[in-house]
ChimeraX commands (.cxc) that place a marker at each C-alpha (Angstrom):
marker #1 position 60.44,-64.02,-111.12 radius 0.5
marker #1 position 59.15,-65.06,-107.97 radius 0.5
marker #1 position 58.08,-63.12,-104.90 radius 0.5
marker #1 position 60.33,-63.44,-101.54 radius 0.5
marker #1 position 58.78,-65.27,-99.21 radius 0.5
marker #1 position 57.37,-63.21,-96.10 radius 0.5
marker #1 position 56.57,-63.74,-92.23 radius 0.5
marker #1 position 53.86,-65.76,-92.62 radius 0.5
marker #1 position 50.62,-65.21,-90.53 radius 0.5
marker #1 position 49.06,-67.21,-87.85 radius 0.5
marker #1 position 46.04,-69.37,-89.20 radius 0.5
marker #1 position 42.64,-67.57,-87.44 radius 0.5
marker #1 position 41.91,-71.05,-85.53 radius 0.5
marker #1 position 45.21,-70.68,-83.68 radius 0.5
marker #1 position 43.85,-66.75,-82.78 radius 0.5
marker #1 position 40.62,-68.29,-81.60 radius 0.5
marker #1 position 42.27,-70.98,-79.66 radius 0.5
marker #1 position 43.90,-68.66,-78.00 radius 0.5
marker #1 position 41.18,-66.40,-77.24 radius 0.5
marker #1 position 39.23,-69.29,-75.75 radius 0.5
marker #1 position 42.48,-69.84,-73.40 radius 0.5
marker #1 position 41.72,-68.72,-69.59 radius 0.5
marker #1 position 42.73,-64.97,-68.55 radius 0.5
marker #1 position 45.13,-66.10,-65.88 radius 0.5
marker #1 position 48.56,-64.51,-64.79 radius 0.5
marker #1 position 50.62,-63.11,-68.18 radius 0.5
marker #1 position 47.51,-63.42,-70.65 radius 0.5
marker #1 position 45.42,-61.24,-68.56 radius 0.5
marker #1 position 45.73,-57.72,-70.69 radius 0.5
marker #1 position 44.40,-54.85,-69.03 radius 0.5
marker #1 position 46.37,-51.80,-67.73 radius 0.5
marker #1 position 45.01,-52.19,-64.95 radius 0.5
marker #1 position 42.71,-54.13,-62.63 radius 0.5
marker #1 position 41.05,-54.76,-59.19 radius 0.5
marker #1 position 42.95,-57.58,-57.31 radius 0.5
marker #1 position 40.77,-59.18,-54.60 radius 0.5
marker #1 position 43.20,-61.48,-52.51 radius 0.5
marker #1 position 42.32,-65.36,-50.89 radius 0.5
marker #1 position 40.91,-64.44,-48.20 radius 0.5
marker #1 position 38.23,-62.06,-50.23 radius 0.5
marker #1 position 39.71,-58.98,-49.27 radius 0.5
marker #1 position 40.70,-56.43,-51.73 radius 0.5
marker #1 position 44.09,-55.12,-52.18 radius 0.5
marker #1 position 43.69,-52.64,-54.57 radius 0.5
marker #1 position 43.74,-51.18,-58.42 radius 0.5
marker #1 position 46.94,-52.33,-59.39 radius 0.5
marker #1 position 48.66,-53.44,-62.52 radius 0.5
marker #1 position 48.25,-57.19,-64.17 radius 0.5
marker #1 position 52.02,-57.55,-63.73 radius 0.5
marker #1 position 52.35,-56.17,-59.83 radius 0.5
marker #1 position 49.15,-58.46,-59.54 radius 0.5
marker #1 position 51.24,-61.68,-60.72 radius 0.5
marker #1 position 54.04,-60.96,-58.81 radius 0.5
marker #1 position 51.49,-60.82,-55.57 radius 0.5
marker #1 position 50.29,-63.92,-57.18 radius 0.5
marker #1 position 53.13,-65.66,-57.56 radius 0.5
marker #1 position 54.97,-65.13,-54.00 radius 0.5
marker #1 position 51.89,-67.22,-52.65 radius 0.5
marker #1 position 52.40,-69.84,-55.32 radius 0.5
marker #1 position 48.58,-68.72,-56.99 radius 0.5
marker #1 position 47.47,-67.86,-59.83 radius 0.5
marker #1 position 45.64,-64.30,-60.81 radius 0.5
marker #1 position 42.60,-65.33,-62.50 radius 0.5
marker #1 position 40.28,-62.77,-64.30 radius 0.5
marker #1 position 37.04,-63.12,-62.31 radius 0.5
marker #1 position 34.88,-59.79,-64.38 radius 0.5
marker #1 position 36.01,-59.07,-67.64 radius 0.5
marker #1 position 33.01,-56.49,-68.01 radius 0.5
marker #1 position 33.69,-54.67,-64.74 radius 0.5
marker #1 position 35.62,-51.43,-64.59 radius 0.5
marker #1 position 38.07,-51.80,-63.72 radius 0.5
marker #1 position 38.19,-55.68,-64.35 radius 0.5
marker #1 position 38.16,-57.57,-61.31 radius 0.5
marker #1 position 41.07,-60.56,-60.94 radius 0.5
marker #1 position 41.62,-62.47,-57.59 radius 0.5
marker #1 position 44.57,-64.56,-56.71 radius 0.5
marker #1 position 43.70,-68.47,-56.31 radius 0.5
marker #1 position 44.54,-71.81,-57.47 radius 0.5
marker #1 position 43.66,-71.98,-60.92 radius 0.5
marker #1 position 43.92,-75.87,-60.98 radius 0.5
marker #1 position 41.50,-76.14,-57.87 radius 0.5
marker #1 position 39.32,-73.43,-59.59 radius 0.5
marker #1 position 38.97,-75.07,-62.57 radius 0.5
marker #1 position 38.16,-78.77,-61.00 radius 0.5
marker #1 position 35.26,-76.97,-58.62 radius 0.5
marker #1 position 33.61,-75.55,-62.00 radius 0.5
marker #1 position 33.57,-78.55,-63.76 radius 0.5
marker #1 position 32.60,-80.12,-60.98 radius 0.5
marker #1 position 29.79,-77.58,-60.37 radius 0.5
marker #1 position 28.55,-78.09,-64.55 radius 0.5
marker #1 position 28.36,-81.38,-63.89 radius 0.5
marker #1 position 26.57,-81.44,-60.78 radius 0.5
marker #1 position 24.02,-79.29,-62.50 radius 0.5
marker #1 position 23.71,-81.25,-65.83 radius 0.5
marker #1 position 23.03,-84.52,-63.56 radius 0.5
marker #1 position 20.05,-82.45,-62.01 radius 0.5
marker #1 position 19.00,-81.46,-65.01 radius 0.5
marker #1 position 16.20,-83.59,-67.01 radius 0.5
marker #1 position 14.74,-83.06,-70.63 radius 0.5
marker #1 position 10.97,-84.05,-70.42 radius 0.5
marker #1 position 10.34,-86.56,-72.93 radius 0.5
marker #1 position 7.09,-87.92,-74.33 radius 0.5
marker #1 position 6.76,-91.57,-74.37 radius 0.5
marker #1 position 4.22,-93.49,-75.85 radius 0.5
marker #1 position 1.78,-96.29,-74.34 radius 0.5
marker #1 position -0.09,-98.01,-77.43 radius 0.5
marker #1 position -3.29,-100.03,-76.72 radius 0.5
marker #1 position -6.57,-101.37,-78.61 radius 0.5
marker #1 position -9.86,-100.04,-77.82 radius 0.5
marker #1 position -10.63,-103.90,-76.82 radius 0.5
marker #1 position -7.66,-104.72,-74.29 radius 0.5
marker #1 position -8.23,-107.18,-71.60 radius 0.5
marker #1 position -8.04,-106.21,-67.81 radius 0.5
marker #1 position -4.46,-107.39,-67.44 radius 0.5
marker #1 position -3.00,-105.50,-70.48 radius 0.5
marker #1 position -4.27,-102.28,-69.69 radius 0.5
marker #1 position -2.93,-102.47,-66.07 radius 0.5
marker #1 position 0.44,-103.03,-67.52 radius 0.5
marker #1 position -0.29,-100.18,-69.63 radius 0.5
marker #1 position -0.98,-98.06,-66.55 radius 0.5
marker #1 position 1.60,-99.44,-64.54 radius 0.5
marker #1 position 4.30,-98.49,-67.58 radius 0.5
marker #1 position 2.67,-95.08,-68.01 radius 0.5
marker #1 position 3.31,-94.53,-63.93 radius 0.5
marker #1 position 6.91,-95.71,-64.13 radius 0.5
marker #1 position 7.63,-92.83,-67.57 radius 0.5
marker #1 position 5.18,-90.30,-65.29 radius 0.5
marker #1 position 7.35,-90.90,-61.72 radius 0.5
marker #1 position 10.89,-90.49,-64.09 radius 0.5
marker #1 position 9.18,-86.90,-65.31 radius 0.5
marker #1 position 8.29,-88.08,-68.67 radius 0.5
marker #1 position 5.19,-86.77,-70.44 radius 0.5
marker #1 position 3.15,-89.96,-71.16 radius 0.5
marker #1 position 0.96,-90.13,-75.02 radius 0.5
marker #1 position -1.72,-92.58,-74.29 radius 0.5
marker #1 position -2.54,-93.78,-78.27 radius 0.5
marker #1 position -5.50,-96.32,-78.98 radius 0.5
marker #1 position -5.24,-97.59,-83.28 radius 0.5
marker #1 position -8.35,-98.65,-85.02 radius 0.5
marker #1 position -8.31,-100.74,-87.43 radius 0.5
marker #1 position -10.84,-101.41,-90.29 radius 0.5
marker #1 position -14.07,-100.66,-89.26 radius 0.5
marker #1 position -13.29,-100.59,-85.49 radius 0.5
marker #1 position -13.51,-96.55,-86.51 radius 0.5
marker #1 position -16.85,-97.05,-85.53 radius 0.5
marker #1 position -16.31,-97.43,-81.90 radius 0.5
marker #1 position -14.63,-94.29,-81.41 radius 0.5
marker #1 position -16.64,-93.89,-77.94 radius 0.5
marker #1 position -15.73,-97.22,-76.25 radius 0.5
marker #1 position -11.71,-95.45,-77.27 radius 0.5
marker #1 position -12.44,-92.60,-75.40 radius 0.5
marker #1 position -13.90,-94.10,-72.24 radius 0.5
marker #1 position -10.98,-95.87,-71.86 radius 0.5
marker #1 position -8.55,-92.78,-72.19 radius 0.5
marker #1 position -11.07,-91.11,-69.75 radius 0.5
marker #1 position -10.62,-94.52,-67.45 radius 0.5
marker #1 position -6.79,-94.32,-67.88 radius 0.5
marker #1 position -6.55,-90.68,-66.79 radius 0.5
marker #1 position -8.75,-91.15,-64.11 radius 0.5
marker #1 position -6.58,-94.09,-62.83 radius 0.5
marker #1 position -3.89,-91.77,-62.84 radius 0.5
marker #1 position -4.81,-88.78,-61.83 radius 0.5
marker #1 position -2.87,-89.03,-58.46 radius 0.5
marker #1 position 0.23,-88.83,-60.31 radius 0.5
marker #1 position -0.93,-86.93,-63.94 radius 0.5
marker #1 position -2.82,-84.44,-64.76 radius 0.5
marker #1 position -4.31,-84.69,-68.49 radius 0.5
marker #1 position -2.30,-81.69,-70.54 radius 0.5
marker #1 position -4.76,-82.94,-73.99 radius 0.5
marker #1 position -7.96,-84.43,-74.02 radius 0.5
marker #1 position -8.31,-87.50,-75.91 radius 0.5
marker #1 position -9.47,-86.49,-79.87 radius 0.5
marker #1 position -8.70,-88.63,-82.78 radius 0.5
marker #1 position -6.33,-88.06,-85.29 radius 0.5
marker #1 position -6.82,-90.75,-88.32 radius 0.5
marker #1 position -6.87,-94.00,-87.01 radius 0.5
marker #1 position -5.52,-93.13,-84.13 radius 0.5
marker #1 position -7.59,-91.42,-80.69 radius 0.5
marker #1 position -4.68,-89.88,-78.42 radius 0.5
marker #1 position -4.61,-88.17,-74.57 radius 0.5
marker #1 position -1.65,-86.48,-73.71 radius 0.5
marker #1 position -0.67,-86.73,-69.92 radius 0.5
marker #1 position 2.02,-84.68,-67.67 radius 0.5
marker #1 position 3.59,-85.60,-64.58 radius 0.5
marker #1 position 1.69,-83.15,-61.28 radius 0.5
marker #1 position 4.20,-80.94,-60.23 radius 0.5
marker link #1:1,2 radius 0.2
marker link #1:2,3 radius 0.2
marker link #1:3,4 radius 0.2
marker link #1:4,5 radius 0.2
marker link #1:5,6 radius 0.2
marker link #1:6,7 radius 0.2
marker link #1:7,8 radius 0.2
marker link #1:8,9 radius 0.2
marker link #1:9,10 radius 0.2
marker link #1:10,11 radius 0.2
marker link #1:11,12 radius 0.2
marker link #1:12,13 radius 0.2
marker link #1:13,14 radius 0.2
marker link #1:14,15 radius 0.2
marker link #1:15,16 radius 0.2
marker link #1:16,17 radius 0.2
marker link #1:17,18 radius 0.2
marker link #1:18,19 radius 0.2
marker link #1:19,20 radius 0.2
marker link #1:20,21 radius 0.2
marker link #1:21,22 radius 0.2
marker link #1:22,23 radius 0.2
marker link #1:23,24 radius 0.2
marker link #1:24,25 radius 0.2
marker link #1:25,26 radius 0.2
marker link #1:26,27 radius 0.2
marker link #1:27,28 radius 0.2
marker link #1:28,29 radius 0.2
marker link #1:29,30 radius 0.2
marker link #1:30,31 radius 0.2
marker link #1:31,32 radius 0.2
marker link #1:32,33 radius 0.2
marker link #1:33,34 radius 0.2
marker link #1:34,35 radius 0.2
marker link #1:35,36 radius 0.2
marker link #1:36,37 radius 0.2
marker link #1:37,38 radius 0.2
marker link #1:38,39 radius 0.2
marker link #1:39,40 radius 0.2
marker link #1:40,41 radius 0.2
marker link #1:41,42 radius 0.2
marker link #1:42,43 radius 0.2
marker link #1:43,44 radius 0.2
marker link #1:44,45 radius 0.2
marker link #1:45,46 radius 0.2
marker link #1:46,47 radius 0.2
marker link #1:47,48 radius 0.2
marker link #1:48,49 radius 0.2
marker link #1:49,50 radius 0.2
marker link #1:50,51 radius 0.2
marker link #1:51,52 radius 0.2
marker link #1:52,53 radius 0.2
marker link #1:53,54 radius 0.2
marker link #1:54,55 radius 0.2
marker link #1:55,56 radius 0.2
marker link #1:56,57 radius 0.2
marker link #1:57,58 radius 0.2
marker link #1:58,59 radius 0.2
marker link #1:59,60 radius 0.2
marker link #1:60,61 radius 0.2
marker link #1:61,62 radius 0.2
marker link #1:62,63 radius 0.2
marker link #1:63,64 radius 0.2
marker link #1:64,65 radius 0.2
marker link #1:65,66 radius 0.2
marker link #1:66,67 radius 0.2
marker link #1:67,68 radius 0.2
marker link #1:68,69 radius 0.2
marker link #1:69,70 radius 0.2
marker link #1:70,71 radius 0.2
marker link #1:71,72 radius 0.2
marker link #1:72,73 radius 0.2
marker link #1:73,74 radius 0.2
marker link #1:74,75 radius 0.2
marker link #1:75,76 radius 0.2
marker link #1:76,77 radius 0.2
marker link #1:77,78 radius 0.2
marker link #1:78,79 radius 0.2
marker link #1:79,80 radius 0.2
marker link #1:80,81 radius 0.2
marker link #1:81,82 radius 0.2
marker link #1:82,83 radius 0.2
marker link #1:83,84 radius 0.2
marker link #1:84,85 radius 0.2
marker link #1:85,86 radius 0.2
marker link #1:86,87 radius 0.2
marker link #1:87,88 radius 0.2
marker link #1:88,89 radius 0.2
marker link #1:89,90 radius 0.2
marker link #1:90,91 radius 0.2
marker link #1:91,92 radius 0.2
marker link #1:92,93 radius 0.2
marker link #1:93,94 radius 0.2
marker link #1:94,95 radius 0.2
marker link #1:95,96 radius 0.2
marker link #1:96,97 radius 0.2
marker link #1:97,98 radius 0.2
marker link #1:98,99 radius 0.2
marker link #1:99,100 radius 0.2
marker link #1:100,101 radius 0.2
marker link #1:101,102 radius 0.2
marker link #1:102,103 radius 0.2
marker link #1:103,104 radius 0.2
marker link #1:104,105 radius 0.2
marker link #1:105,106 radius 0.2
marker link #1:106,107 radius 0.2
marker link #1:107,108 radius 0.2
marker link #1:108,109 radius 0.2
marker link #1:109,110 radius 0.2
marker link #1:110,111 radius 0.2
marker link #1:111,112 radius 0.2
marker link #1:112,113 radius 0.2
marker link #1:113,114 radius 0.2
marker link #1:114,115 radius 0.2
marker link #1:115,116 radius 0.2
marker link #1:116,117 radius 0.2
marker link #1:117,118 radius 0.2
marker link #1:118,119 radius 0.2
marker link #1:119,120 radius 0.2
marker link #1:120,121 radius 0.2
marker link #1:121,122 radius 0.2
marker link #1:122,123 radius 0.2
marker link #1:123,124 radius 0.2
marker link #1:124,125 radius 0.2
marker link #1:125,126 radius 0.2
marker link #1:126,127 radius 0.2
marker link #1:127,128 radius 0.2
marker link #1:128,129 radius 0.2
marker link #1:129,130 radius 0.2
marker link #1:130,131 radius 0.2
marker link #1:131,132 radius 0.2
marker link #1:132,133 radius 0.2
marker link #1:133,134 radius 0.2
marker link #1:134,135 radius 0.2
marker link #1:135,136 radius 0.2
marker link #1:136,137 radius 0.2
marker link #1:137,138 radius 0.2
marker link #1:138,139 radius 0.2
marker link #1:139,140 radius 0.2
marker link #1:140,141 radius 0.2
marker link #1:141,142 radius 0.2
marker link #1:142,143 radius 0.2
marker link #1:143,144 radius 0.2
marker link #1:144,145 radius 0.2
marker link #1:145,146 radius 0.2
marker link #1:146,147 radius 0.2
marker link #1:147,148 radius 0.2
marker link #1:148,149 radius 0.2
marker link #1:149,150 radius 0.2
marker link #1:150,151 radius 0.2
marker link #1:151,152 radius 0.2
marker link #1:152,153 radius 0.2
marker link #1:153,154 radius 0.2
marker link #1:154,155 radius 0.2
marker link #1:155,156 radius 0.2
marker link #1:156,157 radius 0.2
marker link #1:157,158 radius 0.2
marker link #1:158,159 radius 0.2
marker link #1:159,160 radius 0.2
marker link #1:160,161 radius 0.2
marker link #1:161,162 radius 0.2
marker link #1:162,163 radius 0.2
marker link #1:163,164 radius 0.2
marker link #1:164,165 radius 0.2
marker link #1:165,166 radius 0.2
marker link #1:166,167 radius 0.2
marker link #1:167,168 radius 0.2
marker link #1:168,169 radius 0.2
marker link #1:169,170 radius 0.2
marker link #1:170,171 radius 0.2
marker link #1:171,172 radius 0.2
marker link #1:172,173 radius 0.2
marker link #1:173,174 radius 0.2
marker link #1:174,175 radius 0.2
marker link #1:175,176 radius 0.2
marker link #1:176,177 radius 0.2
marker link #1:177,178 radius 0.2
marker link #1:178,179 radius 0.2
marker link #1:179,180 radius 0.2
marker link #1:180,181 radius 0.2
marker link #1:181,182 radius 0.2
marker link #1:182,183 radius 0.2
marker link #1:183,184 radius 0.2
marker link #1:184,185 radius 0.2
marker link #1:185,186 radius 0.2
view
């Protein structure tokens, strides 16, 4: 014997996609809200559906502005042009927006006058893009030994920079490696 077969339920991703959905014109449920017209001023506490109607005889949209207010606030506008201003707005401000990242300029304790002013010329190109700049020297064998000549140059390199850097870690070794951490002057 089997079971009848009942109304079945809407999945929970369909309930979430439609929660996601903007509050505008019929899925806007409130009893009642503030309705704030074009032109900014306010017409009143009204009802959603009385504020559709408005909405609707100007060929708008009511879009829910303040869901937290009380009552919640809803103007009448075009949705479409709405919409394409945000976006536009997010990605105005994601274009301004820049992650500092730290790049790396490797050397040798025994680099020749040209090198290291390519060296400092890269490390002002990652320093004028807002990059932090990680200036590394590597030993190898017993080239340990020489762990002062490493550090003169890091001293060397910040002070040929320091117009544009200021030194955010002093150089101190770490293995074979001696490192100076520089950060773009604000």
């Amino acid at each position: 014997m089997s079971l009848p077969v009942t109304a079945k339920y809407k999945p929970v991703r369909d309930r979430k996609r439609y929660r996601d959905l903007p509050q505008i014109n019929d899925r806007i449920r409130f009893p009642k809200v503030r309705v704030i017209d074009t032109d900014g001023s306010q017409i009143g506490i009204i009802s959603p559906e009385e504020g559709v109607r408005l909405a609707e005889e100007k060929e708008l949209d009511l879009v829910l502005v303040s869901e937290t207010a009380d009552p919640p606030v809803c103007k009448i506008m075009d949705y479409g042009k709405y919409k394409y201003e945000k976006e536009k707005k997010e990605r105005e401000a994601k274009k301004k927006q820049h992650n500092a990242d730290v790049k790396e300029v490797k050397m040798r304790y025994k680099i020749e006058d040209h090198d290291y002013n390519v060296r400092v010329s890269q490390a002002e190109r990652f320093l004028k893009s807002g990059d932090k700049v990680k200036a590394t020297i590597t030993f190898r064998g017993r080239e340990i030994q020489h762990t002062d000549l490493a550090e003169e140059l890091l001293k060397r390199m910040a002070t040929d920079l320091q117009e544009l850097a200021e030194v955010q870690q002093a150089p101190k070794r770490e293995g074979r490696n001696m490192m100076m951490l520089l950060s773009p002057k604000k």
